[in-house]
C-alpha positions in Angstrom: -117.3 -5.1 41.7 -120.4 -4.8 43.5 -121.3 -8.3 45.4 -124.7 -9.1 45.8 -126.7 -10.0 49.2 -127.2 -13.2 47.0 -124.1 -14.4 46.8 -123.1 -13.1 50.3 -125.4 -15.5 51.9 -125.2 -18.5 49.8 -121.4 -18.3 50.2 -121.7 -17.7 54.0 -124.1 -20.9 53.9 -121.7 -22.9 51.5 -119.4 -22.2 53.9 -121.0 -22.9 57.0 -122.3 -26.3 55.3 -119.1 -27.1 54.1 -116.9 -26.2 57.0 -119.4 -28.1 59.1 -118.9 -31.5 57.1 -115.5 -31.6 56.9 -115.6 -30.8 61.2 -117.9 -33.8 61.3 -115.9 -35.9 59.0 -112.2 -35.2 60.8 -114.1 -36.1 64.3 -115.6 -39.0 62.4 -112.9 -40.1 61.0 -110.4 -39.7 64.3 -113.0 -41.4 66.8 -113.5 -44.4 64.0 -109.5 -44.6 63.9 -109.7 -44.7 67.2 -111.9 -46.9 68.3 -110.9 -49.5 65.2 -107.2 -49.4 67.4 -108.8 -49.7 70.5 -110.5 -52.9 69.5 -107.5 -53.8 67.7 -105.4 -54.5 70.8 -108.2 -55.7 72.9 -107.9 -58.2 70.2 -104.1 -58.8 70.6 -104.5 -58.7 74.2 -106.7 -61.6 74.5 -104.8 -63.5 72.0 -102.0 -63.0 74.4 -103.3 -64.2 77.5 -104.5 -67.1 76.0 -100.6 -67.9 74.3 -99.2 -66.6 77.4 -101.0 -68.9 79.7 -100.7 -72.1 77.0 -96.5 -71.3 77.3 -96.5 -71.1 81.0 -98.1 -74.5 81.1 -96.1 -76.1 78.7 -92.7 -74.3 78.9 -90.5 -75.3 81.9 -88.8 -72.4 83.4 -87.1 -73.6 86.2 -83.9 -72.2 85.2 -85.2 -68.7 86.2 -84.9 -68.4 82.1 -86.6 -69.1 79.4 -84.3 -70.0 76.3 -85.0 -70.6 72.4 -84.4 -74.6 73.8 -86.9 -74.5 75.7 -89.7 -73.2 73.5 -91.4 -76.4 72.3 -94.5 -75.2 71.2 -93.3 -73.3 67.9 -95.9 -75.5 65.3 -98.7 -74.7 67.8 -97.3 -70.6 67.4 -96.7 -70.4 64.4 -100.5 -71.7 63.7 -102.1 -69.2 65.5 -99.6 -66.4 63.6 -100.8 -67.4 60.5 -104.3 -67.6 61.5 -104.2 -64.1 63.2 -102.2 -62.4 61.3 -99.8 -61.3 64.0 -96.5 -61.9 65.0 -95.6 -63.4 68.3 -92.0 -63.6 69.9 -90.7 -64.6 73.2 -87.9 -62.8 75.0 -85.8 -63.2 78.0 -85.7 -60.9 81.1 -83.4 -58.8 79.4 -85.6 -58.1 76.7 -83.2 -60.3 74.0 -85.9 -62.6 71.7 -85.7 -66.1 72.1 -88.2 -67.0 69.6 -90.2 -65.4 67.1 -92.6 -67.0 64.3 -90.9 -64.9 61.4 -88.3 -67.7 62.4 -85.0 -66.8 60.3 -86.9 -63.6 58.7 -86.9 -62.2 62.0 -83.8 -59.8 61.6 -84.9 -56.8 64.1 -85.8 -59.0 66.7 -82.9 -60.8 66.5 -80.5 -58.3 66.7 -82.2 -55.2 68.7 -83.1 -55.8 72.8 -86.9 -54.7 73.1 -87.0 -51.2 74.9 -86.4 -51.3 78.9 -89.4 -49.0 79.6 -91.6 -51.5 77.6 -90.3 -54.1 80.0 -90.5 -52.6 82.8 -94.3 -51.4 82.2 -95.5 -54.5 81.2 -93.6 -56.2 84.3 -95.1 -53.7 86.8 -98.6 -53.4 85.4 -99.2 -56.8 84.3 -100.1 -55.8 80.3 -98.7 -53.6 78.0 -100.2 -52.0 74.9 -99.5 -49.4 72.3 -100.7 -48.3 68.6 -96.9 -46.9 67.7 -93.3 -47.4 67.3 -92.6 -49.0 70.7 -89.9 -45.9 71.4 -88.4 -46.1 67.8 -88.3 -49.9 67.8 -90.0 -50.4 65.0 -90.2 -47.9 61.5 -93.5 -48.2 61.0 -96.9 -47.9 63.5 -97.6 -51.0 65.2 -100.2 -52.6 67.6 -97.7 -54.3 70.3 -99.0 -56.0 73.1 -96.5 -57.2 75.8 -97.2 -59.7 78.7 -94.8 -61.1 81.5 -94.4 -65.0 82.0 -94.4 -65.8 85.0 -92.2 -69.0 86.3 -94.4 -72.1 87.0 -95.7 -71.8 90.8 -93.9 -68.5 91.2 -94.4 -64.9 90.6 -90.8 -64.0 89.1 -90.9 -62.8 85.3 -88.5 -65.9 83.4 -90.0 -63.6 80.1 -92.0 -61.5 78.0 -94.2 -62.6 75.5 -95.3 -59.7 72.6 -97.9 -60.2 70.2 -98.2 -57.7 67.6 -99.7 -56.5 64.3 -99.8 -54.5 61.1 -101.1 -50.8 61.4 -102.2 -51.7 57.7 -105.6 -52.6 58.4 -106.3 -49.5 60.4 -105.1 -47.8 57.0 -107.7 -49.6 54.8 -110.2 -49.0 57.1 -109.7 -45.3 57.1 -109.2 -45.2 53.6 -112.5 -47.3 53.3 -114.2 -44.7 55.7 -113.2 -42.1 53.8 -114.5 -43.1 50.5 -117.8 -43.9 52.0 -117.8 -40.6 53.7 -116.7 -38.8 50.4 -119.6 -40.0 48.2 -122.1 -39.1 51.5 -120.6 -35.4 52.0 -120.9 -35.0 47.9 -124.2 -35.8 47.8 -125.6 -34.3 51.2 -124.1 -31.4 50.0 -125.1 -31.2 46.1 -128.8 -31.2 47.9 -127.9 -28.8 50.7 -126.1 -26.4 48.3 -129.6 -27.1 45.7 -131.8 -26.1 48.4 -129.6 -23.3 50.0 -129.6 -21.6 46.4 -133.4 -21.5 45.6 -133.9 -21.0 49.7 -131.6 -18.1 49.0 -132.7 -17.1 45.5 -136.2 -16.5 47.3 -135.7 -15.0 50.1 -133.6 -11.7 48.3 -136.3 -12.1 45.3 -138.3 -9.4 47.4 -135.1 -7.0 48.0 -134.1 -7.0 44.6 -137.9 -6.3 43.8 -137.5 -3.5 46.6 -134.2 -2.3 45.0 -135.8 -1.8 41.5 -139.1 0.1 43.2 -136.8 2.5 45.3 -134.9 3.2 41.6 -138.4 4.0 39.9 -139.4 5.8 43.5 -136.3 8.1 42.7 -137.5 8.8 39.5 -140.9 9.8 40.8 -142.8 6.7 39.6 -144.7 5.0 42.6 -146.8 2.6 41.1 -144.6 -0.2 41.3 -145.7 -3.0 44.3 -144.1 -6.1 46.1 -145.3 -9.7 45.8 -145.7 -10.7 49.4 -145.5 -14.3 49.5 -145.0 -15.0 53.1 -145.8 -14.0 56.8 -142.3 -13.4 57.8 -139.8 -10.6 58.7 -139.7 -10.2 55.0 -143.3 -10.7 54.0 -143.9 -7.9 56.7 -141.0 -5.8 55.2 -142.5 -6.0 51.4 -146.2 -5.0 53.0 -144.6 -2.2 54.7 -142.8 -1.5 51.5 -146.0 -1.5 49.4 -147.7 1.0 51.7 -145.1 3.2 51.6 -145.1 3.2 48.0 -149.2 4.0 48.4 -148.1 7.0 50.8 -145.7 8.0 48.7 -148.1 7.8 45.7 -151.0 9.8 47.6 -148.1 12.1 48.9 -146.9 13.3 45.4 -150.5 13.1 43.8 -151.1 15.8 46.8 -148.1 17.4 45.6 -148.3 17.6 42.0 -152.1 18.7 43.1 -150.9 21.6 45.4 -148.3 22.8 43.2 -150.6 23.1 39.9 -153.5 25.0 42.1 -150.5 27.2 43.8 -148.9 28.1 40.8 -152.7 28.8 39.2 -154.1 31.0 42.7 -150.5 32.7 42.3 -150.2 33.2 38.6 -153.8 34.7 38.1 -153.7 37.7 41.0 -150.1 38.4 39.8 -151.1 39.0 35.7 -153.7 41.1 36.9 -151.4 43.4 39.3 -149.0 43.2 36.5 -151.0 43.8 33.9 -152.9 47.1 35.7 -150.0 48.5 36.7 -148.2 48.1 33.4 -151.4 49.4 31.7 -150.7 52.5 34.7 -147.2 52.8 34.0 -147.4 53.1 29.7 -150.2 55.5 30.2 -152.9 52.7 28.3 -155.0 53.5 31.4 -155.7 57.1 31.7 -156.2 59.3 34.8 -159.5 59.3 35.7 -159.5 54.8 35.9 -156.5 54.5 37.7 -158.5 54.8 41.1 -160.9 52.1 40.0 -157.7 49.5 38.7 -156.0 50.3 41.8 -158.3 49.1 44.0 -158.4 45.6 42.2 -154.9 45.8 42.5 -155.3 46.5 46.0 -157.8 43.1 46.1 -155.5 40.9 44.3 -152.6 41.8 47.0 -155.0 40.7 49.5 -155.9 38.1 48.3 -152.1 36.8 47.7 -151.9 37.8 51.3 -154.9 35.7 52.3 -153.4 32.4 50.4 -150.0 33.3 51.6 -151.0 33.3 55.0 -153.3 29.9 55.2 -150.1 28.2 53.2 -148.3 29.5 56.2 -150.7 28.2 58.9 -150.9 24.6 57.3 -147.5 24.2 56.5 -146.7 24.7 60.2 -149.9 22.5 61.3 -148.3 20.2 59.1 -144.6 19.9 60.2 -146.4 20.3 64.0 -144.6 23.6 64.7 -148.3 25.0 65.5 -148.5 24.8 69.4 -152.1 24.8 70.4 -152.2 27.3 73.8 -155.6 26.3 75.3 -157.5 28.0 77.8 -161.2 28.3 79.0 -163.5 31.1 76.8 -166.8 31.9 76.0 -167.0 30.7 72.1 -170.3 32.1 71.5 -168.7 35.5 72.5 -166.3 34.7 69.5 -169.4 33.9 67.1 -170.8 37.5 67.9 -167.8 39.2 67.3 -167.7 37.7 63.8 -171.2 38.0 63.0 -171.1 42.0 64.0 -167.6 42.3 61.4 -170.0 41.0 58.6 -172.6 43.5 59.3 -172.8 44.9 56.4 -173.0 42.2 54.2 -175.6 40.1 56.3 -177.7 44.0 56.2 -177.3 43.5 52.0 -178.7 40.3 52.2 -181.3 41.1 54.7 -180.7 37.8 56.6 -181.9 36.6 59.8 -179.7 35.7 62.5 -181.0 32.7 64.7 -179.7 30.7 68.0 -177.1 33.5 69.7 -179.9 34.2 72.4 -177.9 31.6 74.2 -176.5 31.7 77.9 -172.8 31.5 78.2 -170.7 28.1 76.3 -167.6 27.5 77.7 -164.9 25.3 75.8 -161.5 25.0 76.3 -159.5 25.4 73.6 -156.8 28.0 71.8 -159.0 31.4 71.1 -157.3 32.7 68.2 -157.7 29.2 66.3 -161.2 28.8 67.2 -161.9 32.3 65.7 -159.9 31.6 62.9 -162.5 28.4 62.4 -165.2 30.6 63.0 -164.5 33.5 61.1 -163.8 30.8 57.9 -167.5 29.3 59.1 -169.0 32.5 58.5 -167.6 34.0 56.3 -168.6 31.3 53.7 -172.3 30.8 55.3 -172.2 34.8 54.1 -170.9 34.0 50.9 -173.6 31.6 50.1 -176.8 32.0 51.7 -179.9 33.6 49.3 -181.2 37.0 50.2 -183.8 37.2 52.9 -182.4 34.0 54.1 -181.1 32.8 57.2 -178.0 31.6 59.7 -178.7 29.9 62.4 -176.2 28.5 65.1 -176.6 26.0 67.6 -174.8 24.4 70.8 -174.5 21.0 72.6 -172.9 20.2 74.9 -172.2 17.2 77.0 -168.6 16.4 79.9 -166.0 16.0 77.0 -166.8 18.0 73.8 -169.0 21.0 72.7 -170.6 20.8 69.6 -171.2 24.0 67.3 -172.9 24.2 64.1 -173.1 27.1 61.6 -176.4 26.2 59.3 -177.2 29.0 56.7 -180.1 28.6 54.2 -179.4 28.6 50.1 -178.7 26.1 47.5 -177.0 23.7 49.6 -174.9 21.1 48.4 -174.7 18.3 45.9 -173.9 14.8 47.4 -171.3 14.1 45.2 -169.6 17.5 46.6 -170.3 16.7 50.4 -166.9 14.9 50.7 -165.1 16.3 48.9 -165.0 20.2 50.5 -162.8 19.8 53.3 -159.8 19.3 50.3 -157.2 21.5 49.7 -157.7 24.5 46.8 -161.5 22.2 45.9 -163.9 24.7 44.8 -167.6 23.6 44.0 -168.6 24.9 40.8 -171.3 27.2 42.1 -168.7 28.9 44.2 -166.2 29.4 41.3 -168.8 31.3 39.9 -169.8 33.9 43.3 -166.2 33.3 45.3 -163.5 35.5 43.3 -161.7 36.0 45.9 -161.2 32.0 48.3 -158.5 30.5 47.3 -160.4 26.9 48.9 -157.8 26.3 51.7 -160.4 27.6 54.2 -162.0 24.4 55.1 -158.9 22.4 55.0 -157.4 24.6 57.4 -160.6 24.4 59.7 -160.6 20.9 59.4 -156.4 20.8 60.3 -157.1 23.3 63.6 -160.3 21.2 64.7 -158.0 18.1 64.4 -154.9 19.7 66.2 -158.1 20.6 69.4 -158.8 16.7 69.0 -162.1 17.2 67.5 -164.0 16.6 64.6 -166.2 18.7 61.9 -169.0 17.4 59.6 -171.0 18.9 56.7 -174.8 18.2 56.0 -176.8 19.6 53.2 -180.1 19.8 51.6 -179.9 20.8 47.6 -181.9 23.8 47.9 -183.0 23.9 51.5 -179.6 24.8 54.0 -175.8 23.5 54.5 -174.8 22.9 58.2 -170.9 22.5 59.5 -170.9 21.2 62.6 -167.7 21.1 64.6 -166.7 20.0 67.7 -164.2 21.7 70.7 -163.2 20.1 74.1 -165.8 21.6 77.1 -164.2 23.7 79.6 -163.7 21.7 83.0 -166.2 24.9 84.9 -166.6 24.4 88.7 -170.0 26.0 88.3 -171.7 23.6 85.9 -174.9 27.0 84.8 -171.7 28.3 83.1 -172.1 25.9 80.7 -175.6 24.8 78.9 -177.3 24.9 75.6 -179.9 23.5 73.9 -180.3 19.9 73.5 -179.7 18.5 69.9 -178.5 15.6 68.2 -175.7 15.5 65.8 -174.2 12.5 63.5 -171.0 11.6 65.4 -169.4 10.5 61.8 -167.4 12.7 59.6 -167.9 12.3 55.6 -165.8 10.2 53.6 -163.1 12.2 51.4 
């Protein structure tokens, strides 16, 4: 049977609570005891020395010996018995009783000596006291008290007077003490084990709450949220919780996202390969097309290629297998490259190329990533800028960054689309209509390698006028400072919200 943290802790509290009472109640209990017996023969022992000296100075003890003769004060005794509650006897040196105020009663006395030792002690130190026996004398407990008489103007013992009493009251007491203690302890601990349970019953409230989320997490359902109630460990735990759950949401959203647009990028290239080449294969395409469906064959492969690659590249930005290898370049070297390998395009669009009349920019930063970004810069600034329009680049840069932007003229972008084209597989609808061959991981993965460089990239836009990406590169540390220069121009330091 599964036990619960519930009732772990409130019986480790029940526990605790109870074994800590009954501790406190036993030392209670034994110091009361003790102190009741304590006071008890402090009692007896004044009572003593007040009989003791009242027999010396009535009782003559010339003899050396006191005898049951000489005891003339037996009324007076036997008054202050009855009024104590205690029994008083005389005995010789020898420890045989003389007198007693049970009178004929007094069998034990009578016929047993009182114990040497107890003699002896009480001789030696003056007083003697117990709470017990008296070495087996008596059956039951007493409280004995034991004091030597002294002859009259000498310091020989003619005696031993005893005053003792019942061990009965100490058992009432403690019995007494107990009852009181009883009905305290059941009701400290009616309210102790109240509070502990609903103390208790609160505190796990959140970790069951936690243990039915993680169930639904399991089953892929991530909308299910902690009450945090408190500021404590386990406030702190459910807010932690509850954001996971968010991430976790976002996370499969992303998922369930990535795996619809995979499956669609993949299926649609794949039924057109399969279909041409079936078409091929059955003969349904004759001869003379074959050349023509091959080579859209040949553009779906590359395409899969160009989606299978970018998957590649983010999943190991992602899982940070990417290692960025930096080292100092000329990027506007890069942007020339790339501009020359879309030659012919920019020629069937008769555009204008503006802003690479520029001296030398040095940044320091991993080449082949930087011309991935750039290529993926271009390449769309191609894609969508009007005939007998224009791409323009420019450069800032300051002691820390470098700042590049890649502005080409055309429809722009709406403001609604603005944050959102840095997602992954996002398309705008304009470019669904002239891009049949993006797969709209291109800016996410320009945005990822900008990130991994510890940079930034922005997007501005005019509807109708231009679209600008601007994106930002750490500046190479040059020791000759004319290396690196460009024109001066502002840019917003703020990327759009996604």
């Amino acid at each position: 049977m599964q036990k619960s943290i519930f009732s772990k802790y409130f019986r480790v509290c029940a526990v605790t609570v109870l074994s800590a009472t009954l501790l406190i109640g036993t030392l209670f209990m034994a110091f009361a005891a003790q102190y009741f017996s304590s006071d008890k023969l402090k009692l007896l022992a004044g009572s003593a020395y007040v009989i003791k000296n009242y027999v010396i100075e009535r009782v003559s003890t010339d003899s050396g010996q006191l005898s049951s003769n000489d005891i003339a004060l037996r009324p007076t005794l036997l008054a202050l018995s009855d009024s104590n509650d205690n029994v008083i006897f005389i005995t010789d040196t020898e420890g045989k009783t003389i007198f007693c105020t049970e009178g004929k009663n007094c069998v034990l006395h009578s016929t047993y000596l009182l114990p040497r030792r107890v003699l002896e002690k009480a001789e030696e130190e003056g007083i003697y006291s117990e709470s017990g026996r008296l070495d087996g004398y008596y059956r039951e407990p007493q409280y004995t008290v034991c004091m030597p008489i002294a002859e009259t103007g000498s310091q020989r013992t003619a005696g031993f007077l005893f005053v003792t009493g019942s061990t009965e009251e100490l058992h009432q007491f403690v019995f007494e003490m107990i009852k009181i203690f009883l009905l305290c302890a059941i009701l400290v601990l009616l309210i102790t084990f109240l509070a502990t349970y609903f103390v208790t019953l609160k505190m796990v409230r959140p970790l069951r709450e936690m243990a039915v989320a993680a169930k639904k997490f399991g089953q892929g359902d991530f909308s299910t949220r902690i009450r945090i109630d408190s500021d404590d460990e386990i406030g702190q735990l459910a807010m932690a919780f509850n954001n996971m759950a968010k991430s976790l949401s976002t996370l499969e959203s992303m998922r369930r996202s990535f795996v619809a647009n995979v499956s669609h990028e993949l299926r649609t290239p794949m039924t057109s390969i399969a279909g041409f080449i079936d078409g091929i294969l059955d003969g349904t395409i004759g001869p003379e097309k074959q050349s023509h469906y091959l080579r859209i064959v040949s553009d779906e492969v590359k395409r899969l290629s160009r989606l299978v690659r970018s998957m590649l590249n983010l999943s190991r930005i992602e899982a940070g297998e990417l290692k960025v290898q930096t080292t100092q370049f000329d990027v506007l070297e890069i942007i020339c490259e790339t501009v020359f390998s879309f030659e012919q395009a920019i020629n069937k669009k008769r555009l204008d190329i503006r802003g690479l009349d520029n001296d030398k920019v040095m940044v320091e930063a991993d080449p082949d990533l930087i011309h991935q970004v750039v290529y993926n810069l271009i390449e769309n600034a191609v894609k969508f800028v009007n005939e007998d329009g224009y791409l323009e680049f420019s450069f800032n840069t300051d002691s820390h960054m470098t700042y590049v932007g890649i502005r080409n003229s055309g429809e722009g972008l709406a403001k609604e689309e603005i944050p959102r084209v840095f997602d992954r597989f996002y398309k705008t609808d304009r470019s669904r209509g002239m891009d049949k061959n993006g797969v709209g991981l291109g800016l996410y993965l320009v945005r990822s390698i900008i990130n991994l460089h510890g940079g930034d990239i922005i997007v501005k836009s005019t509807p109708g006028e231009y679209t600008e990406f601007i994106f930002s590169i750490p500046t190479a540390k040059a020791k000759n400072p004319n290396l690196v220069k460009g024109r001066e121009k502002e840019y917003p330091a703020q990327q759009p919200k996604e």
